[in-house]
Each structure stands twice: as C-alpha cells, then as structure tokens.
LUMLUM-570627 format. One record per residue (C-alpha): residue in one letter; x, y, z. Coordinates in steps of 0.1 Angstrom, whole numbers, padded with zeros to 4 digits, always signed. Example, Ala and Ser with C-alpha at 12.3 -4.5 7.8 and 13.67 -1.06 7.14 Angstrom:
REM LUMLUM-570627
a+0123-0045+0078/s+0137-0011+0071/
This chain:
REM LUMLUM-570627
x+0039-0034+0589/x+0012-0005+0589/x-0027-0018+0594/x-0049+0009+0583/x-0083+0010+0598/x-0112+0022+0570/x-0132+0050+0580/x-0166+0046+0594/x-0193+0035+0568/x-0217+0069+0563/x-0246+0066+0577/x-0265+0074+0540/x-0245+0037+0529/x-0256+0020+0559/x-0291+0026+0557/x-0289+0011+0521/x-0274-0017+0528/x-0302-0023+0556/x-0330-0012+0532/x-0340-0050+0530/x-0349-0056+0566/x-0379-0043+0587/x-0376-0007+0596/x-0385-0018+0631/x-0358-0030+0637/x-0338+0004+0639/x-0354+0007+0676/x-0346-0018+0705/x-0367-0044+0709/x-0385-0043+0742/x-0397-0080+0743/x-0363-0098+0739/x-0336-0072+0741/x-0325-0070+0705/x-0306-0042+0701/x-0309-0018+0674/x-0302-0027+0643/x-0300-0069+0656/x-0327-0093+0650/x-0354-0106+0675/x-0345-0137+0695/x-0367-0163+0710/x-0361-0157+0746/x-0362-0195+0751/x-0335-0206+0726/x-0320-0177+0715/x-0332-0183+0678/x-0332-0156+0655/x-0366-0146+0637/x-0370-0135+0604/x-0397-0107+0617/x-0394-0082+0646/x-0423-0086+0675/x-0449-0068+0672/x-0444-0051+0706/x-0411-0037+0685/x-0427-0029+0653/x-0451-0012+0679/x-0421+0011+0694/x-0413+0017+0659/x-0439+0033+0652/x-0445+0049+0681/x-0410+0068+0679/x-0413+0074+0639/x-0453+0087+0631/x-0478+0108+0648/x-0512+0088+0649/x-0541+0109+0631/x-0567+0090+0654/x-0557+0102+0683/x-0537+0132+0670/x-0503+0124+0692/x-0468+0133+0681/x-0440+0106+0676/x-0430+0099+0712/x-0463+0102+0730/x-0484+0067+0732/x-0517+0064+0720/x-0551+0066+0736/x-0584+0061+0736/x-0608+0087+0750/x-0580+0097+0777/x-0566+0060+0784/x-0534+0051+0777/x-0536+0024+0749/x-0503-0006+0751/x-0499-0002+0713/x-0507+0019+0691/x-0536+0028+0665/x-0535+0008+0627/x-0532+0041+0612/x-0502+0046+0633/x-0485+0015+0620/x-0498+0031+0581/x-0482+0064+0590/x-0451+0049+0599/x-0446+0027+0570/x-0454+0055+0545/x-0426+0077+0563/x-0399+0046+0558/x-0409+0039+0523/
C-alpha cells in the first residue's frame, strides 16, 4: 500500500485560516518562548493564553511598522530624544495594526 503525503499548505491558505488570531503571534514571543505561530504560555504552568504578551505584541510591531513619532523603520527600536525606549510608541502599535488589517 502507497501513502501519499499532501503537498505543503500555500502560504496565501495558511494565513487565512490564521486570520482569527492576533497577528502578534506570527513573531516569537520573547517572554515565554512561544514560537511563531504557537500561543503564549504561563511560564509557571504552562497554560495557554487566549492573548499574546504585550512584550510580543511589542516585537510585533516593532518588526512589521515604522513609528511616525520617532520616524524609525521596521527593525529599529524606538526612542525618545536619543534613548532607547523597551517598547515601542502607541502609534507604533496603530501602524502596525492598520498594515495587518
């Protein structure tokens, strides 16, 4: 007896069948180690949580928008004044959703 594996899912499919959960969670999660894609974890228990941290949602959008407060591209972390900031501008986070949606 044959067993034929499918072929891989496009990538244009998967994203739709994702299109219900957080964009964040397309990054890692730096907080508990999610993996792309996976949902955060309580560290403690190992319970999954309906939303990502907000140190991933952060990443997100740090890797997705360029901030128009402090005029940064995707990639480079905000700052204030010359200071490295540990998340990033609101607008940021409104950039980032408006380029999901």
């Amino acid at each position: 007896m044959t067993i034929h594996a499918g072929a891989p899912m496009p990538e244009s499919l998967r994203h739709g069948m994702r299109a219900k959960q957080h964009p964040a969670r397309s990054v890692p999660c730096s907080h508990c180690g999610a993996a792309a894609h996976r949902p955060c974890v309580l560290r403690t228990t190992g319970r999954q949580l309906p939303q990502p941290h907000p140190q991933r949602v952060s990443d997100w959008a740090k890797t997705t928008a360029c901030c128009p407060d402090c005029q940064v591209t995707p990639e480079v972390p905000c700052h204030d004044e010359g200071r490295a900031r540990t998340t990033v501008h609101a607008r940021r986070y409104q950039e980032a959703e408006a380029t999901a949606a």
